[in-house]
C-alpha positions as a Markdown table, in Angstrom:
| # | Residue | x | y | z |
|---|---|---|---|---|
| 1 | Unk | 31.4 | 42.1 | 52.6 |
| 2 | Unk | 29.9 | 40.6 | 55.6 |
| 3 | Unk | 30.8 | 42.3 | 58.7 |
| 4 | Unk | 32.1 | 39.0 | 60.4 |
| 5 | Unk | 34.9 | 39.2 | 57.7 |
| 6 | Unk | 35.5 | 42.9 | 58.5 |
| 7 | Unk | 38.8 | 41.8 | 60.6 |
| 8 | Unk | 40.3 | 41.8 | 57.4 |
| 9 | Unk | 39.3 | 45.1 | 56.4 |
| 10 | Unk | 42.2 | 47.8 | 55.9 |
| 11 | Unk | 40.8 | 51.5 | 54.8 |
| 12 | Unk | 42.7 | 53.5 | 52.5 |
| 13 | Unk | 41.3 | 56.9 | 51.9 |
| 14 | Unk | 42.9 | 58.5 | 48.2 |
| 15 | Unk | 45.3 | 61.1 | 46.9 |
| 16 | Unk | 44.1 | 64.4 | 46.6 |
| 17 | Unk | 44.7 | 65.4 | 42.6 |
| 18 | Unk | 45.7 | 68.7 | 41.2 |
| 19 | Unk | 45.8 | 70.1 | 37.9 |
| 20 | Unk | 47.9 | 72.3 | 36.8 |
| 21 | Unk | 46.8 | 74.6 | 33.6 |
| 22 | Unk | 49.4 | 76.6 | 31.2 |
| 23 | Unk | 48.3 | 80.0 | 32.4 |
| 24 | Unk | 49.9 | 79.2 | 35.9 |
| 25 | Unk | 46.4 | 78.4 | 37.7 |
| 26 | Unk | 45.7 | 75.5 | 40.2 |
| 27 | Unk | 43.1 | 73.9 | 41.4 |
| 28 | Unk | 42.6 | 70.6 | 43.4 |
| 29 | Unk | 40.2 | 67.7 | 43.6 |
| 30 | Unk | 40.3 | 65.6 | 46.8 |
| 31 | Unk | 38.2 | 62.1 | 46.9 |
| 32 | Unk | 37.1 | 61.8 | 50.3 |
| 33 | Unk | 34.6 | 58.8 | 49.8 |
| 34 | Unk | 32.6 | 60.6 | 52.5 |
| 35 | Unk | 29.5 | 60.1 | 51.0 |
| 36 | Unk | 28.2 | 57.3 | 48.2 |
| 37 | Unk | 27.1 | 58.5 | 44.7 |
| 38 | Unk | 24.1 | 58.0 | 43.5 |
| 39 | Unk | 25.2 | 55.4 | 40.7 |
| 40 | Unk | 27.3 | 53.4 | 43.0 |
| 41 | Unk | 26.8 | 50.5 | 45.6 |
| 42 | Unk | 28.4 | 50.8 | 48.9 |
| 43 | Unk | 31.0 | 48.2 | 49.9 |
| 44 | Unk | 31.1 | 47.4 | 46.0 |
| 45 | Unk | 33.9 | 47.8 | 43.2 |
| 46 | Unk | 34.2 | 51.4 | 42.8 |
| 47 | Unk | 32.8 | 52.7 | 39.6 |
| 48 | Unk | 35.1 | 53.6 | 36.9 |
| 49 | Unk | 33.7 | 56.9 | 35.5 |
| 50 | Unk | 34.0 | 58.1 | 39.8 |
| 51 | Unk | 36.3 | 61.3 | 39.9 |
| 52 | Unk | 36.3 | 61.6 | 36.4 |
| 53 | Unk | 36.8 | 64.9 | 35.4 |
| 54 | Unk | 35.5 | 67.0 | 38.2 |
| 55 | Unk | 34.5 | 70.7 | 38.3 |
| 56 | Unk | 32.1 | 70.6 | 41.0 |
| 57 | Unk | 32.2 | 68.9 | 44.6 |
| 58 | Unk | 29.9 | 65.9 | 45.0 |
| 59 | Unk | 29.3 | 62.4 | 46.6 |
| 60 | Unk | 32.6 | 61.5 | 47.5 |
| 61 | Unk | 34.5 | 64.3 | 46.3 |
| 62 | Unk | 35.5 | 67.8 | 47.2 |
| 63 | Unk | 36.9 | 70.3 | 44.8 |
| 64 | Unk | 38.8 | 73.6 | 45.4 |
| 65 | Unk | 38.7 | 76.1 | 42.7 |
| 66 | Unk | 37.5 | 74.8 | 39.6 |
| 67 | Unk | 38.6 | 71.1 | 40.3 |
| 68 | Unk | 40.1 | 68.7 | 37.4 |
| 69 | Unk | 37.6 | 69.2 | 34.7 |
| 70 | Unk | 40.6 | 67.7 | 32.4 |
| 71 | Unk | 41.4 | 64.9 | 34.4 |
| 72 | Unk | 40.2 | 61.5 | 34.0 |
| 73 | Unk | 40.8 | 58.5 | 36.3 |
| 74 | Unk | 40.8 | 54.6 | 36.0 |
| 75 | Unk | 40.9 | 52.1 | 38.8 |
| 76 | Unk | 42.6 | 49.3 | 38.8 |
| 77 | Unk | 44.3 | 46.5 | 40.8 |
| 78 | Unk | 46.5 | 43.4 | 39.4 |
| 79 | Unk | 47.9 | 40.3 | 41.8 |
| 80 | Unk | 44.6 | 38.5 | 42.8 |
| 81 | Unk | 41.5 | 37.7 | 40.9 |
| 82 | Unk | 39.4 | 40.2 | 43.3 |
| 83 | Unk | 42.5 | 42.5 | 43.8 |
| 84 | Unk | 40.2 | 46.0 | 43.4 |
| 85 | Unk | 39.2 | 49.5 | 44.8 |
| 86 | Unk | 35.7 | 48.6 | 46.8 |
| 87 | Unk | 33.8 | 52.1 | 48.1 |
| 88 | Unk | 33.4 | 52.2 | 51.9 |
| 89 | Unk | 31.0 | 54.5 | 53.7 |
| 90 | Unk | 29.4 | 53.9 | 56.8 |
| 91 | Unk | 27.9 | 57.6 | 57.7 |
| 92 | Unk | 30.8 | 58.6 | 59.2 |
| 93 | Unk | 31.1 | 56.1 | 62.1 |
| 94 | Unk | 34.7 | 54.4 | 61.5 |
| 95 | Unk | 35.3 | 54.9 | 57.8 |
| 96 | Unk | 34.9 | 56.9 | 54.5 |
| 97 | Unk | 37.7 | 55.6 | 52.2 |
| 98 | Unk | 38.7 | 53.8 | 49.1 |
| 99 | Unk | 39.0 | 49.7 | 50.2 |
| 100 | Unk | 42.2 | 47.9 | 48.9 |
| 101 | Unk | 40.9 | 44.4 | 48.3 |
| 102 | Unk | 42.5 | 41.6 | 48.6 |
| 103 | Unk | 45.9 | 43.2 | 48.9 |
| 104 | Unk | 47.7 | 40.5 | 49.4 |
| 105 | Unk | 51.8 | 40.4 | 49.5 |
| 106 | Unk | 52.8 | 40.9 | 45.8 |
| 107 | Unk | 49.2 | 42.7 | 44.9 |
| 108 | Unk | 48.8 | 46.0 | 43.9 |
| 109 | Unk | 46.2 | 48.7 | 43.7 |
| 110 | Unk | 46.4 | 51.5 | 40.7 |
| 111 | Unk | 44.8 | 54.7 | 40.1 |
| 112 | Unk | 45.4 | 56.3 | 36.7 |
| 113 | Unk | 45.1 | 59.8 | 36.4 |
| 114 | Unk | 44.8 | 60.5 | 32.5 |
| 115 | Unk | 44.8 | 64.5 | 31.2 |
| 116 | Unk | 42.4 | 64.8 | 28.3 |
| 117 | Unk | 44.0 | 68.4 | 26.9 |
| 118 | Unk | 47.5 | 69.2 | 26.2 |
| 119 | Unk | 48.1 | 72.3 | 28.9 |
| 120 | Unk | 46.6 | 70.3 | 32.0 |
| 121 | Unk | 49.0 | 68.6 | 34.2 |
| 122 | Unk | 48.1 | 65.9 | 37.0 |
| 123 | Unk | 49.5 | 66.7 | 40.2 |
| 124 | Unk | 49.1 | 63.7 | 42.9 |
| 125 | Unk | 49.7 | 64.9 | 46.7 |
| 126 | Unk | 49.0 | 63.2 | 49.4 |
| 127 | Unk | 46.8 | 59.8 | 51.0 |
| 128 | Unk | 46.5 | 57.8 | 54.3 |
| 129 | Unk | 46.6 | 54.5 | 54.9 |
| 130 | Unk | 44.0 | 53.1 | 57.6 |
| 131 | Unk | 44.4 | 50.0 | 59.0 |
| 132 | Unk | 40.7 | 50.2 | 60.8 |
| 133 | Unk | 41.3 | 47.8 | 63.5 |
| 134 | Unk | 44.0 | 47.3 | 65.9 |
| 135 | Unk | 46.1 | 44.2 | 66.0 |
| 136 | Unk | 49.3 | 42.6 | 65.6 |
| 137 | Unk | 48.6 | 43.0 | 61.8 |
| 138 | Unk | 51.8 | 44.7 | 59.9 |
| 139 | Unk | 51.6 | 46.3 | 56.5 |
| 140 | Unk | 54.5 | 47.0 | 53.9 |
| 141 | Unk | 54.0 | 49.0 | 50.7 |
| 142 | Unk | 55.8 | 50.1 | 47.8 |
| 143 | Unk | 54.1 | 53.4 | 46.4 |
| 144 | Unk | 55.8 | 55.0 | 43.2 |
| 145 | Unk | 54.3 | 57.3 | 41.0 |
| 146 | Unk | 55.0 | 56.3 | 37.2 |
| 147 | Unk | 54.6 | 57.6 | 34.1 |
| 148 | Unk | 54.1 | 54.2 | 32.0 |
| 149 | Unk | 57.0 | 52.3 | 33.0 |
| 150 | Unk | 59.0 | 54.5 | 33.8 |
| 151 | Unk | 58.9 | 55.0 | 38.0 |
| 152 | Unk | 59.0 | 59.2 | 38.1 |
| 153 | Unk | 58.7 | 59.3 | 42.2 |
| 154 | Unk | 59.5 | 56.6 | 44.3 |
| 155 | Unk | 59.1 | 53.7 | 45.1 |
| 156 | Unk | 59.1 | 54.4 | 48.5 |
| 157 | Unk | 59.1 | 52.1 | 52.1 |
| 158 | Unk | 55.9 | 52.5 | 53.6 |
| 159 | Unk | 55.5 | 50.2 | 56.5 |
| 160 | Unk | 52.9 | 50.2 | 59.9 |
| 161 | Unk | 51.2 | 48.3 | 62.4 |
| 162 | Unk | 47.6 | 48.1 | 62.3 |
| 163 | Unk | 46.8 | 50.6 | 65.4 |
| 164 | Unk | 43.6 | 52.0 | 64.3 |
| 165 | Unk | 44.4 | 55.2 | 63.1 |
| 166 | Unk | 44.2 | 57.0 | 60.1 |
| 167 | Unk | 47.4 | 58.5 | 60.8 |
| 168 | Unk | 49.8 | 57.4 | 58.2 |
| 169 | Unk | 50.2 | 59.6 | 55.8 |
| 170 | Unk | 51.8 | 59.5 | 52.7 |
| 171 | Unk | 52.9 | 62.8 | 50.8 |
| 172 | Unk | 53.9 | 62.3 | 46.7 |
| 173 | Unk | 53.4 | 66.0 | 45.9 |
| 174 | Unk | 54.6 | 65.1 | 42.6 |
| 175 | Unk | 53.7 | 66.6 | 38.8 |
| 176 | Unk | 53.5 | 65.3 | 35.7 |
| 177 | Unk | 54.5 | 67.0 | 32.6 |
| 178 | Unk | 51.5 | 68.8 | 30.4 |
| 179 | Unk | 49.2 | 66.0 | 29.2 |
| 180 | Unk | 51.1 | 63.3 | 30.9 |
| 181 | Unk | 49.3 | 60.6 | 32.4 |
| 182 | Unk | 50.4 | 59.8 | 35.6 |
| 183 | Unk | 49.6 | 56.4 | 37.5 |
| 184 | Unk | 49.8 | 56.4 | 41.6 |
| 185 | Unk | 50.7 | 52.5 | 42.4 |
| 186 | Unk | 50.4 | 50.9 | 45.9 |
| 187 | Unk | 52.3 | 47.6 | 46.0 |
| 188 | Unk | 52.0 | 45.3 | 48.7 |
| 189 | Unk | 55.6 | 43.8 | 50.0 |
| 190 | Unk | 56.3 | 41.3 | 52.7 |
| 191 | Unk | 56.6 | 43.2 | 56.0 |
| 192 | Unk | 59.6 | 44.7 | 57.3 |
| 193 | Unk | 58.3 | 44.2 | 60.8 |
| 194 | Unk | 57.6 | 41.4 | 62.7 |
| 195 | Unk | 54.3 | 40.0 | 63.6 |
| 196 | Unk | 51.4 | 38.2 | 61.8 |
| 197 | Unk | 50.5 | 38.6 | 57.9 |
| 198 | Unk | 47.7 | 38.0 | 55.9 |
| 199 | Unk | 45.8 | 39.1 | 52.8 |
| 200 | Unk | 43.1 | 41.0 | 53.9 |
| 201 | Unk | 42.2 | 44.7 | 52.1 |
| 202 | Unk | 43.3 | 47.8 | 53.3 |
| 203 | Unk | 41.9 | 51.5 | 53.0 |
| 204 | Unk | 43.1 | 54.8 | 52.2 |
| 205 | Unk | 41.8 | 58.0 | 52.6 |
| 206 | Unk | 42.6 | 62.0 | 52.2 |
């Protein structure tokens, strides 16, 4: 993206992810974007195989404990033809986030978080939304948690002005049942505020 368009930008930075095991143990893998992997171009379509099942901190990704060996992730985004999760990193100046392309009103942005053992479970916490620059901008979402069609937490309201701050939080703290797959959903609805609209991308972070 060329930074002339960057007025359009909105920052997301993801969901931290927890597994839960049968023996009652718990660990936690939090993608902070806060550096670029190796095998993946910055301001570019995140990667599919990024945070796939993580025991070790890396590029992008911090683990407590022994991390979500068992959990693999997809990313996906429906709505627009270039509705997608684009990696953004720029050393630590503004942003270090998950971008929310083209989210446009009646877009939305998936991340599917797929247990490849029976005893692990996908627990999805907690993100913030960060509308990067500050303007009249307003934002609406829908963000559920579902187990294939079936909605299991939410959908709920999320709605802000674009201030500039990466201080909208949303907390899901919600579990899925041993070798569930679980898929967090961020659906962009027409504004329950007033002020101006538009397309744009938006980015989350942890």
């Amino acid at each position: 993206m060329k930074l002339k368009k960057l007025h359009h930008l909105r920052p997301i930075a993801l969901a931290a992810v927890g597994v839960f095991l049968g023996r009652g143990a718990q660990a936690d893998t939090i993608i902070d974007f806060d550096a670029v992997p190796s095998d993946q171009s910055n301001k570019n379509q995140v990667i599919q195989t990024f945070g796939d099942y993580v025991s070790a901190s890396s590029e992008g990704v911090t683990v407590a404990g022994f991390g979500t060996p068992n959990i693999g992730l997809t990313w996906q985004g429906n709505g627009q033809t270039d509705t997608r999760w684009d990696y953004y990193e720029d050393g630590g100046v503004l942003w270090s986030a998950g971008q929310l392309n083209d989210s446009a009103v009646g877009a939305a942005h998936e991340v599917v978080f797929t247990p490849n053992s029976a005893s692990a479970s996908v627990s999805v916490k907690s993100f913030n939304f960060h509308p990067y620059y500050d303007s009249s901008e307003r934002f609406t979402y829908n963000v559920s948690v579902l187990s294939g069609a079936t909605v299991i937490s939410g959908p709920t309201l999320v709605t802000f002005k674009s201030d500039s701050t990466k201080n909208h939080a949303v907390n899901l703290n919600t579990t899925g049942a041993p070798g569930q797959e679980l898929t967090l959903r961020l659906a962009r609805v027409a504004s329950t505020l007033g002020g101006a609209r538009s397309k744009g991308t938006l980015m989350i972070l942890p």
